[in-house]
N, CA and C atoms as a LAMMPS dump frame, in Angstrom:
ITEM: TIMESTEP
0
ITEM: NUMBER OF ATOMS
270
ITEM: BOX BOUNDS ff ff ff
-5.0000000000000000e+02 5.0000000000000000e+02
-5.0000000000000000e+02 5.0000000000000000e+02
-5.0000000000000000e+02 5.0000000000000000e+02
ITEM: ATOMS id mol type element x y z
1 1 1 N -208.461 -187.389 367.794
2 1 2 C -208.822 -186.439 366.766
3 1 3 C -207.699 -185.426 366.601
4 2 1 N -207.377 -185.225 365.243
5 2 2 C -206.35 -184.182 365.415
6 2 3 C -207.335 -182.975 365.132
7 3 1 N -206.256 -181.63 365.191
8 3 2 C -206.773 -180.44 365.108
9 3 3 C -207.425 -179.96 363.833
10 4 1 N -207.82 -180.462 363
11 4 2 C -208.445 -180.607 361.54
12 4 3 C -209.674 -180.918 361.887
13 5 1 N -210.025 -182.095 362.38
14 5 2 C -211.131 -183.027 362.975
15 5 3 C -211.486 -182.14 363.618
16 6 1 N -211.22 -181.894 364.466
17 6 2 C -211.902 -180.878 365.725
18 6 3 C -212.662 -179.639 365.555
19 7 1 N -212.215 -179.157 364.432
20 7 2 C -211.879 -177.617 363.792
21 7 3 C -213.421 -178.02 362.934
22 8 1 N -213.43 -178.907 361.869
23 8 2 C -214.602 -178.931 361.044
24 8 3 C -216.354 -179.787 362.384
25 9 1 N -215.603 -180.365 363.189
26 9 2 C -216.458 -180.878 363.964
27 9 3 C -217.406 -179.605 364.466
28 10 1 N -216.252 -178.64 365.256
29 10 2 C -217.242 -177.496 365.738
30 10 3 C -217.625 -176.924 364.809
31 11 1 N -217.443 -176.629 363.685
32 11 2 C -218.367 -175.766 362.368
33 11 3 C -219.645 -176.339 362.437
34 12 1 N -219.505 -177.587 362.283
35 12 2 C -221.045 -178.428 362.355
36 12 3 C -221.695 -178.297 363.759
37 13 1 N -221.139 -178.273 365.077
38 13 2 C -221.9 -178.013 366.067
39 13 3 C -222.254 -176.67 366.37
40 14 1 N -221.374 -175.195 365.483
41 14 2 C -222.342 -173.755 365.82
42 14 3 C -222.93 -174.239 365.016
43 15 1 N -223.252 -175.192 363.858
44 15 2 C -223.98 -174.401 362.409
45 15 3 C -223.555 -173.232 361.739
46 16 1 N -222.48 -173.904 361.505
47 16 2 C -221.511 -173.326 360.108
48 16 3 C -221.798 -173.223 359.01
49 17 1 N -221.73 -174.513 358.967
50 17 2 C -221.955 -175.586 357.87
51 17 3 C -222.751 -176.582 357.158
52 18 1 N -223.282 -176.281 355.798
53 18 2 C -224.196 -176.866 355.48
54 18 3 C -224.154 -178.077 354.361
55 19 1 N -224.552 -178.349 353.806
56 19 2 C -224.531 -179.662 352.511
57 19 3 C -225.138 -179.251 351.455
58 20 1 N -224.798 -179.222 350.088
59 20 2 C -225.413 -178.608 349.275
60 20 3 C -225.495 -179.984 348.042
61 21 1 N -226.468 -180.199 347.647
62 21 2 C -227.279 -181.469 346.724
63 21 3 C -226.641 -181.223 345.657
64 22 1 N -226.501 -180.433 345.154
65 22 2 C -225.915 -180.184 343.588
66 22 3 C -226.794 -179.625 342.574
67 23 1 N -227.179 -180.301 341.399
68 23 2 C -228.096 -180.483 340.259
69 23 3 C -227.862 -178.562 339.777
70 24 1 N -228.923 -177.907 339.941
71 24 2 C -229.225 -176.507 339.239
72 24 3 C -228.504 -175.772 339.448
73 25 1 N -227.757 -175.641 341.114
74 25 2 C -227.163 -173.94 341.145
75 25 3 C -225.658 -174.631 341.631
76 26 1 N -225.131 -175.454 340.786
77 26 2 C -223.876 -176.046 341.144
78 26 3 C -223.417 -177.492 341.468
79 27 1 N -222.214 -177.505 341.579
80 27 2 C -222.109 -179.047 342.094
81 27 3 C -222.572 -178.853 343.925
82 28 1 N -222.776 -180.78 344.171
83 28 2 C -222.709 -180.891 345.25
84 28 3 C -221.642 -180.726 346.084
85 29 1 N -221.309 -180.174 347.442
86 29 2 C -220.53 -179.966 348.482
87 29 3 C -221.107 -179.226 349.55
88 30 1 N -220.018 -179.085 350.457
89 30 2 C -220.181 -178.73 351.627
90 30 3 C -220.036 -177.047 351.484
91 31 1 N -220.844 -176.383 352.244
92 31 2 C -220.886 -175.046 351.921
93 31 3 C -220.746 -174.205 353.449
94 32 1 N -220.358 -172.866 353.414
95 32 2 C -220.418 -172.197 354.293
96 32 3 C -222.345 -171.794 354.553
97 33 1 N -222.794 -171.342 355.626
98 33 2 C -224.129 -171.06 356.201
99 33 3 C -223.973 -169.472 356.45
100 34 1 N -224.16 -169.006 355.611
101 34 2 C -224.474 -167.345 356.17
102 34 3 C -225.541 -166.783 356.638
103 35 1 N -225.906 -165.727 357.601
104 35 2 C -225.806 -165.035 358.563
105 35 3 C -227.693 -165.206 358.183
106 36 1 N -228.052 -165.412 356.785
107 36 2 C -229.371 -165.248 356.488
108 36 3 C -229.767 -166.585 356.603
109 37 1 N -229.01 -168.005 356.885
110 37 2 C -228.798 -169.401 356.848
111 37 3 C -229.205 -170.072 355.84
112 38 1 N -228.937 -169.099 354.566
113 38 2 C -228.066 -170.343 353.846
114 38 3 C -227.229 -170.121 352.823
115 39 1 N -226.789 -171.078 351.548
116 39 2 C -225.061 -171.044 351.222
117 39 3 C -224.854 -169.648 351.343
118 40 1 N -222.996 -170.057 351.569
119 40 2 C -222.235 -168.454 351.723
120 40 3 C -220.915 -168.829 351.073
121 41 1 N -220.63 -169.596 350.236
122 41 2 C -219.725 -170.104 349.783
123 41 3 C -219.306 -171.836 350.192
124 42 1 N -218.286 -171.844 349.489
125 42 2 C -217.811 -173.353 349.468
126 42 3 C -216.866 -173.696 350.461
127 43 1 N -216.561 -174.912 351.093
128 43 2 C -215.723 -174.524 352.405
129 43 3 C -214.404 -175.106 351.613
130 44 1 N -213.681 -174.94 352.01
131 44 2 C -212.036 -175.317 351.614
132 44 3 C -212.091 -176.755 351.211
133 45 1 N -210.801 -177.266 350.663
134 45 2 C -210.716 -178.802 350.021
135 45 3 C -210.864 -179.405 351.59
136 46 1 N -209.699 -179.172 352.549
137 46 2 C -209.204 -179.71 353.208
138 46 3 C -210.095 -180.331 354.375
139 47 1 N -210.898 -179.272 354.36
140 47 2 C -212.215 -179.321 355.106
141 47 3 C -213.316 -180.408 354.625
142 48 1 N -213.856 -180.238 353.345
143 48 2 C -214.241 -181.058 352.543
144 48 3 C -214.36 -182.802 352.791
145 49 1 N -212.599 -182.592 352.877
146 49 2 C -212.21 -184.072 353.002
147 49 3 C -212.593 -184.495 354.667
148 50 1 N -211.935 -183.834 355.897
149 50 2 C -212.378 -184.112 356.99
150 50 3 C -213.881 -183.853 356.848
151 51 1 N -214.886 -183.534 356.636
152 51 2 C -216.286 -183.432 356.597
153 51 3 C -216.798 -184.823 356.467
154 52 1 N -216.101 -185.699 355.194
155 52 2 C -216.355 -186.897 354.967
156 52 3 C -215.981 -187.602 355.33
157 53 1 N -214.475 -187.851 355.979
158 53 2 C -214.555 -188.594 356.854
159 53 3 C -215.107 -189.008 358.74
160 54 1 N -215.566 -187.74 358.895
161 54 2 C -216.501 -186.994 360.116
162 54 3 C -217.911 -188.004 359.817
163 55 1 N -218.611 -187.828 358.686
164 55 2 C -219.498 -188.514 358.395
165 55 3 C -219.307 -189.984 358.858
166 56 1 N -218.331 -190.704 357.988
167 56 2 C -218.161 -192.245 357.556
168 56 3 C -217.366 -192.57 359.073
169 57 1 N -217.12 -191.83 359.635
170 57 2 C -216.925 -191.886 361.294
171 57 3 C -218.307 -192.039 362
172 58 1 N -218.981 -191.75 361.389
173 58 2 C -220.315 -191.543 362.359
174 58 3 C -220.95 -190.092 363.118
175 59 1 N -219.775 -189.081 363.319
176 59 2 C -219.749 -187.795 364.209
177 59 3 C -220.818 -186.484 364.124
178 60 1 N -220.574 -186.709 362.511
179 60 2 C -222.172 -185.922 362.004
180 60 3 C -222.699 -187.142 360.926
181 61 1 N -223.876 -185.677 360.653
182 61 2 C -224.928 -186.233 359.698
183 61 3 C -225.311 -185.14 358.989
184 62 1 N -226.269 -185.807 357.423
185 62 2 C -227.172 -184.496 356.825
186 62 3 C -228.258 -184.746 357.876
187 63 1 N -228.924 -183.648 357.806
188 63 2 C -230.405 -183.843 359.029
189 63 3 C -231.116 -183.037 357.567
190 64 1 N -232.229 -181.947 357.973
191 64 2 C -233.148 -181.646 357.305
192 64 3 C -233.424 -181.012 356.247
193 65 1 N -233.936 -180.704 355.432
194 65 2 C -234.012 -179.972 354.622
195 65 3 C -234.129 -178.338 354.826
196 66 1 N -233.137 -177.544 354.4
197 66 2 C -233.142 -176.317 354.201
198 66 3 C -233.953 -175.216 353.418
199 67 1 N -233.983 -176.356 351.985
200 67 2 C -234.388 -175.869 350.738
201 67 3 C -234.743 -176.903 350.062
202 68 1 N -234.77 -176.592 348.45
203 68 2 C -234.536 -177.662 347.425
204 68 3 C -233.599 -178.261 347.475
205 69 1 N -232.447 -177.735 347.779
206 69 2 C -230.756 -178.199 347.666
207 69 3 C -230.118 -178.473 348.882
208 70 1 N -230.898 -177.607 349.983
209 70 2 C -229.839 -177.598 351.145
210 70 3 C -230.235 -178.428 352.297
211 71 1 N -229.086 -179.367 352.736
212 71 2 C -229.2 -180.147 354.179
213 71 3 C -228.617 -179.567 355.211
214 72 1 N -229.343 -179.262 356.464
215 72 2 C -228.603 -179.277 357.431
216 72 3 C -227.424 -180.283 357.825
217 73 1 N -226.642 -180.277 358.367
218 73 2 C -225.526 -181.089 358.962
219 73 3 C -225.656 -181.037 360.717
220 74 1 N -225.708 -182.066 361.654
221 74 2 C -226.114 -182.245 362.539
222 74 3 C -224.856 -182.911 363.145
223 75 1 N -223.966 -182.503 364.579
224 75 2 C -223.48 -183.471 364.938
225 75 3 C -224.165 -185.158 365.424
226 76 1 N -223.537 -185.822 365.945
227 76 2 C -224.569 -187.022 366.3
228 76 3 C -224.24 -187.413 367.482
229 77 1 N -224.741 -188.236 368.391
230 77 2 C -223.985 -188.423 369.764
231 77 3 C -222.776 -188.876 369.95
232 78 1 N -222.248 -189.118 369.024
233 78 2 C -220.975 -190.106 368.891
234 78 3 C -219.831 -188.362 368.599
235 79 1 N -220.655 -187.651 367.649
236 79 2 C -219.745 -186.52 368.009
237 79 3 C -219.603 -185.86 369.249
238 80 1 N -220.744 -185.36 369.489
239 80 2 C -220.979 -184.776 370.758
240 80 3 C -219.831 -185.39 372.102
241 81 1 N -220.121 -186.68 372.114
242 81 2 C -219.215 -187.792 372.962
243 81 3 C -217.554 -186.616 372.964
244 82 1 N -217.466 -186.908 371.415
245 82 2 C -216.093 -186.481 370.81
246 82 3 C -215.559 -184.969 371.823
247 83 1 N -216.81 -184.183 371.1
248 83 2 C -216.319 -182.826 371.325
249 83 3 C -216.164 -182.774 372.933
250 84 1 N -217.207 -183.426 374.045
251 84 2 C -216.671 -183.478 375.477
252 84 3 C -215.833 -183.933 376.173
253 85 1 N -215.418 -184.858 375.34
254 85 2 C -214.344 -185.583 375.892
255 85 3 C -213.099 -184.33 375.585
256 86 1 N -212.91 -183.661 374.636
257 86 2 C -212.146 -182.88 374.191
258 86 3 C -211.597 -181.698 375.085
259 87 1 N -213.223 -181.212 375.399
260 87 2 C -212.937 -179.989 375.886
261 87 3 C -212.899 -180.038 377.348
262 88 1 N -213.568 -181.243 377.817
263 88 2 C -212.894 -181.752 379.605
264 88 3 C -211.444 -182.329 379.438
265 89 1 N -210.676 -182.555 378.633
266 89 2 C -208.894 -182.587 378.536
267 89 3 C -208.447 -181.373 378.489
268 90 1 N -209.029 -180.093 377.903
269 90 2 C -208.564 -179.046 377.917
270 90 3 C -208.531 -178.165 378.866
């Protein structure tokens, strides 16, 4: 994993980061989680892109419903795996 990977991985394991459906109050994407938990803005492109490939990796997931619009994002064991292996090298 490079340091990109790693970086959006832990957003999803504090709960950073959320998933936003689209349709009424915007397009769909990945959103920041504020302090009241929920959207707080949009997260960067770059992020975006590692988010999806994090997914189609297997590492996270959407999990539950927030709202009308909003999914939680969940690491998965395959992340989890990730992030320990990580931080027992460090």
């Amino acid at each position: 994993m490079n340091d990109q990977e790693l970086t959006a991985l832990q957003h999803v394991a504090d709960n950073e980061v959320l998933f936003h459906r689209g349709m009424w109050s915007g397009p769909a994407g990945y959103r920041w989680r504020g302090p009241d938990g929920i959207e707080a803005g949009s997260v960067p492109q770059w992020e975006t892109e590692v988010l999806d490939l994090l997914i189609f990796r297997g590492m996270i997931r959407t999990e539950r419903r927030l709202g009308p619009l909003d999914r939680e994002l969940a690491v998965t064991p395959t992340g989890e795996a990730a992030l320990g292996r990580l931080a027992a090298a460090a």
